[in-house]
C-alpha positions as CSV (number, residue, x, y, z in Angstrom):
1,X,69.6,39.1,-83.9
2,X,66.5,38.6,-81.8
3,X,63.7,40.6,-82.7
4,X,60.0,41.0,-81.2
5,X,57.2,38.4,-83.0
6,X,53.4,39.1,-82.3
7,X,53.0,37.2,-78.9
8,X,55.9,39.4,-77.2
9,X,58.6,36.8,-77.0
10,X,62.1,36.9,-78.6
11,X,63.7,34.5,-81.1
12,X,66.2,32.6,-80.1
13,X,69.1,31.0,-81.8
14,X,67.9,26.9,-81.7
15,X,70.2,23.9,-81.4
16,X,69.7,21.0,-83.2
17,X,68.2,17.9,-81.4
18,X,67.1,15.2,-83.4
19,X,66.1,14.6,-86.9
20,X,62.4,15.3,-85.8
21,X,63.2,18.9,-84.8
22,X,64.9,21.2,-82.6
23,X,65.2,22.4,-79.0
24,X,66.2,25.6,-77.3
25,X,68.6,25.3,-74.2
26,X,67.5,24.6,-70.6
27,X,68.5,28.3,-69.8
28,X,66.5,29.9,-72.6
29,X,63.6,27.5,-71.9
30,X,63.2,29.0,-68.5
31,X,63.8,32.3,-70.1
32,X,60.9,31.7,-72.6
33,X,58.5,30.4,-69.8
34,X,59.2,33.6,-67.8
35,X,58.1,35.3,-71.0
36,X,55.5,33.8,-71.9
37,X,53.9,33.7,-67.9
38,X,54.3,37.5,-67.7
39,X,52.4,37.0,-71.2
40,X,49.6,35.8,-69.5
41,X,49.3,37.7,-66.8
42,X,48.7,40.8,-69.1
43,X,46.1,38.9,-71.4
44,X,42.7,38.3,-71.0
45,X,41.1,34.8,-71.0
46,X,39.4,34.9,-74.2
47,X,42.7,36.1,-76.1
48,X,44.6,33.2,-74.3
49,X,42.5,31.1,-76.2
50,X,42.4,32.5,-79.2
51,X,46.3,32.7,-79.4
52,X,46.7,29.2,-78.2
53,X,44.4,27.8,-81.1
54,X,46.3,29.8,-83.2
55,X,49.1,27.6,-82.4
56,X,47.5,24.7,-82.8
57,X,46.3,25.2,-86.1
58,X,49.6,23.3,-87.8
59,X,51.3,24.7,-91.0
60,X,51.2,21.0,-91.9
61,X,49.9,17.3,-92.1
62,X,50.7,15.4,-89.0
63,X,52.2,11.9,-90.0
64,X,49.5,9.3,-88.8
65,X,47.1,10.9,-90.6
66,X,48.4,8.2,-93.6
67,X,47.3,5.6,-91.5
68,X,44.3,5.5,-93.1
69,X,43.6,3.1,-96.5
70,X,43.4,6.0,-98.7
71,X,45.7,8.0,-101.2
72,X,48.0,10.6,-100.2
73,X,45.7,13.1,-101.8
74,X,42.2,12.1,-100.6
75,X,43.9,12.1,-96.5
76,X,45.4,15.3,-97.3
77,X,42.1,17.1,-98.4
78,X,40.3,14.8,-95.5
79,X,42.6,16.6,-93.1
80,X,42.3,20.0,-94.5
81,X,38.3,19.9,-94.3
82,X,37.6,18.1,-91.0
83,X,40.8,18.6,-88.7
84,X,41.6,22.3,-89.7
85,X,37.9,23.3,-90.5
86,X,38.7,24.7,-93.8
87,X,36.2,25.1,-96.9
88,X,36.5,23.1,-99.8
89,X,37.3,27.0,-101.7
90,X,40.2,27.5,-99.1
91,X,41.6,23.8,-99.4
92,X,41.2,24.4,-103.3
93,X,43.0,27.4,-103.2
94,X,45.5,26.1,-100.6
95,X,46.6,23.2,-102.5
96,X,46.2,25.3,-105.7
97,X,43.5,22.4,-107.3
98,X,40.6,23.2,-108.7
99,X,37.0,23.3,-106.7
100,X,35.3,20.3,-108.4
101,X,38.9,18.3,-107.6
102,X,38.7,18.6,-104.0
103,X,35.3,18.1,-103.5
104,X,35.0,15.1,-105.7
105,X,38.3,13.9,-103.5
106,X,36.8,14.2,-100.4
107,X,33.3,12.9,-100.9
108,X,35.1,10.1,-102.2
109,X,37.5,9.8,-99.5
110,X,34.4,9.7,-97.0
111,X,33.0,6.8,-98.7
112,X,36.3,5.2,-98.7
113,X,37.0,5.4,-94.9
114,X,34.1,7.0,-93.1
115,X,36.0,7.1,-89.8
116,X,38.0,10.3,-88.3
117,X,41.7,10.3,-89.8
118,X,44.3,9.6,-86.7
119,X,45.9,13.1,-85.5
120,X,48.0,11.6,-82.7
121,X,51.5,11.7,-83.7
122,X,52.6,15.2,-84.8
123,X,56.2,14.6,-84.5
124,X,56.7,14.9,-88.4
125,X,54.9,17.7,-90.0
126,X,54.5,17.6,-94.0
127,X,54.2,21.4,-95.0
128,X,51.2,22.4,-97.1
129,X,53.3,24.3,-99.4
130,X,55.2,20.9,-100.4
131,X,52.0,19.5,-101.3
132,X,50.6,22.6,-103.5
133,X,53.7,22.2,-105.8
134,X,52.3,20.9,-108.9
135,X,55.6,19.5,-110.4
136,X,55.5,15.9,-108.7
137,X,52.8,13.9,-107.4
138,X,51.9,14.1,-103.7
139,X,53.4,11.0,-102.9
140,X,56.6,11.7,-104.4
141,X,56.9,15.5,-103.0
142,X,55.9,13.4,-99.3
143,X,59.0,10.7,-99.8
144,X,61.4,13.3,-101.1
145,X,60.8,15.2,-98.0
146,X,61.1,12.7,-95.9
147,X,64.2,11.3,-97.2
148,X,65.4,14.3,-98.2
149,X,64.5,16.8,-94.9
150,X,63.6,14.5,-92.3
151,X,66.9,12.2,-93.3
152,X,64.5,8.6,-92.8
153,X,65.3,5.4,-95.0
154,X,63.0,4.4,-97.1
155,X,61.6,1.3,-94.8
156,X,60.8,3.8,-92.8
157,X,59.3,6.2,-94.6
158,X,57.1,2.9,-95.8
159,X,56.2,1.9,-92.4
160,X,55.1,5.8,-91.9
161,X,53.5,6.1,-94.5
162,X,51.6,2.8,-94.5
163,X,52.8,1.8,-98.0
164,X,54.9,-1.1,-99.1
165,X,58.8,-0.8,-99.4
166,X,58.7,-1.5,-102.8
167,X,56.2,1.4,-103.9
168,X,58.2,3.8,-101.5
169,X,61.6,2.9,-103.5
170,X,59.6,3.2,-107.1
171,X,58.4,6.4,-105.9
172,X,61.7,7.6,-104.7
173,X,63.3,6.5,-107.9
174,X,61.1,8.2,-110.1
175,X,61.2,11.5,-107.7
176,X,65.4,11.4,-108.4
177,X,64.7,10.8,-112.0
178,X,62.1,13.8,-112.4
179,X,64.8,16.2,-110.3
C-alpha cells in the first residue's frame, strides 16, 4: 500500500531490472517526475539543496572505491572520512570499531595511497551495515554479498574488487565454511 515518505512522494511497487537494481515503469516514472516537479515548485532553493545532498550521501560504499592498492578495511574507513565527511568518532561508532582502530587505519591508509579514492561507479552499493557485522572479516562479508545479493561469479567479483581469483575463491570458501 503506498504511503507518504518525507519528500511528499508515494512508494511504488518496483519491478526488477537487472542484477544491479531495480526500475519503476515508464508510467510511474512520469508520475514520479510530476511529483517531484510540483515538489519543487513549493520548496525553496536552499531546501532543494539540502534534500538533494541528502540523497547523495549513500547508505553504502560505491564499488570503485576498491580500486585502490589498499585493504578492504583501510578504503572503507578512507571513504567514510573523506567522501562522506564523517569523524573518525562517527566512522568508529558506525563500523562499531574502536576510536584508536580507525584512526590508526586511516593515517595508515593515507600513507599507503595518498591520492583521492575513485567514486565514479556507484552501480553496486556495499551497505555499511554489512561491514559493521563483526562475525566475518570485511572481505568475506564484501564477497558474500556480492555473490550472494548481487548474484556475480567470483572472476567477477575479483576483477571488482581488484583482487586475484584465487584469494576471492579462498575467501569465498572460508565465508561458506564460517556460515
Amino acid at each position: 500500500m503506498p504511503h507518504n515518505n518525507k519528500l511528499g512522494l508515494h512508494d511504488h511497487k518496483i519491478n526488477k531490472h537487472s542484477k544491479n537494481g531495480f526500475l519503476v515503469g515508464p508510467q510511474k516514472t512520469m508520475n514520479l517526475r510530476k511529483q517531484l516537479a510540483a515538489l519543487v515548485e513549493e520548496t525553496s532553493f536552499a531546501e532543494v539543496e539540502a534534500m538533494l545532498s541528502e540523497l547523495k550521501q549513500t547508505k553504502g560504499v560505491p564499488i570503485s572505491v576498491f580500486r585502490a592498492s589498499l585493504s578492504s578495511f583501510e578504503i572503507i574507513v578512507r571513504y567514510l572520512k573523506d567522501e562522506q565527511h564523517k569523524s573518525v568518532n562517527e566512522v568508529a561508532r558506525l563500523l562499531k570499531r574502536a576510536t584508536p582502530t580507525i584512526y590508526e587505519t586511516y593515517r595508515n591508509s593515507k600513507k599507503k595511497h595518498p591520492e583521492a579514492l575513485d567514486t565514479s561507479d556507484t552501480s553496486i552499493l556495499i551497505p555499511f551495515d554489512l561491514i559493521s557485522q563483526r562475525d566475518y572479516s570485511v572481505l568475506e562479508h564484501i564477497v558474500s554479498y556480492l555473490r550472494e545479493q548481487q548474484h556475480l561469479p567470483l572472476v567477477k567479483i575479483a576483477e571488482l574488487l581488484h583482487r586475484s581469483p584465487s584469494t576471492i575463491k579462498t575467501t569465498y570458501w572460508r565465508w561458506t565454511k564460517k556460515r
